[in-house]
C-alpha positions as CSV (number, residue, x, y, z in Angstrom):
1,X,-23.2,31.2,-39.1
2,X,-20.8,31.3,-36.1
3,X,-21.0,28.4,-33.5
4,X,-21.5,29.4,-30.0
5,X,-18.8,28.1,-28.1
6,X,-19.8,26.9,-24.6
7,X,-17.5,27.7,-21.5
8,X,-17.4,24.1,-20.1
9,X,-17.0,26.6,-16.7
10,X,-20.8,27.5,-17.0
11,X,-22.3,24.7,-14.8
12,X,-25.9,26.3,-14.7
13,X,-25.5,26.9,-18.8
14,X,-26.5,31.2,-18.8
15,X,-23.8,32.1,-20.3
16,X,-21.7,33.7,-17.7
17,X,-18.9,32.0,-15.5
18,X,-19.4,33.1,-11.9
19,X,-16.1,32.5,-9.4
20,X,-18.5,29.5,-7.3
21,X,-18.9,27.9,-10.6
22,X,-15.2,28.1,-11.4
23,X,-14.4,26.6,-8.1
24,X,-16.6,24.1,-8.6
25,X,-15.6,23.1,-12.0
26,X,-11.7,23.5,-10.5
27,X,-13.3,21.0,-8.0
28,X,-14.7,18.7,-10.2
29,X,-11.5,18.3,-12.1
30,X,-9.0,17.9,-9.0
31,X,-11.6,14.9,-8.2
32,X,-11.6,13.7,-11.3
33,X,-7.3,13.6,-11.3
34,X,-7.5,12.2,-7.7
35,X,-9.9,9.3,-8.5
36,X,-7.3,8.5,-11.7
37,X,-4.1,9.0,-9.6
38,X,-5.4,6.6,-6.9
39,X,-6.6,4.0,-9.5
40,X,-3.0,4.2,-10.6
41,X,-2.1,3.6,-7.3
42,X,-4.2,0.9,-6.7
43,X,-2.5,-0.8,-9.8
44,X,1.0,0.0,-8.4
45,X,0.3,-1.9,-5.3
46,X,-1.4,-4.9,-7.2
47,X,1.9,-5.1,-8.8
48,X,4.4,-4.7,-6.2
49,X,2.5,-7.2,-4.1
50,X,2.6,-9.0,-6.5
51,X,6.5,-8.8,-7.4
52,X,7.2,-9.2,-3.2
53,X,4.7,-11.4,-2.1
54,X,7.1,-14.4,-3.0
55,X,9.7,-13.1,-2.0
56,X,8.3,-12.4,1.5
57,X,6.7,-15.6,1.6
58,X,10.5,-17.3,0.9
59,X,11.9,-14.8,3.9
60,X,9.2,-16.1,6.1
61,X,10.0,-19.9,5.9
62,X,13.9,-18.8,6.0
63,X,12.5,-17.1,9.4
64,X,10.4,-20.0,10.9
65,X,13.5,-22.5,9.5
66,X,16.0,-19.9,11.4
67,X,13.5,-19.7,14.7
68,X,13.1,-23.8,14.3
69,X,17.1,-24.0,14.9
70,X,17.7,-21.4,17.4
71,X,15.1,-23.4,19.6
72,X,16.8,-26.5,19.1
73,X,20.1,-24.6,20.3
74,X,18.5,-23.4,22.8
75,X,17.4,-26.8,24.2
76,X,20.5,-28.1,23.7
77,X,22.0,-25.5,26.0
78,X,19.3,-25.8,28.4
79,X,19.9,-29.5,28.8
80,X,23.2,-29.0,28.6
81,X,22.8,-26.8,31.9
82,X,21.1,-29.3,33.4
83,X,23.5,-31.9,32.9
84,X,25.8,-30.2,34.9
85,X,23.7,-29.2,37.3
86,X,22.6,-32.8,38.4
87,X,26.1,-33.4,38.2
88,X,27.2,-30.9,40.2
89,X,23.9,-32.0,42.9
């Protein structure tokens, strides 16, 4: 007895291959490796987020610690300006 192999190309199962079912098999298959390559993606971003969401949250405090002391500068200045001024009035 010889087994029958089956062209996993033969969607409608007659036995011939026809170009649309090729295309569609070749489309199935691309969709099936873009649905995998963006769940690897996905992963990748879980894990980068999660390697610079620290690190981003420790730049923003540096950043509202840096903004905090450049205001305070700045009202120095300011009051420092104003000094003068009244002194100068």
């Amino acid at each position: 007895m010889s087994e029958e192999i089956k062209d996993p190309r033969d969607l409608n199962g007659d036995g011939k291959v026809t170009l649309e079912e090729k295309i569609k098999y070749a489309a199935g298959k691309a969709g099936e490796k873009l649905n995998e390559v963006a769940g690897e993606m996905k992963e990748n971003a879980k894990d980068l987020y999660a390697k610079a969401a620290p690190k981003a949250k420790e730049v923003l405090g540096e950043m509202k610690e840096n903004a905090v002391e450049m205001m305070d500068k700045a009202k120095d200045k300011i009051d420092a300006l104003k000094e003068k001024k009244d002194k100068q009035a």
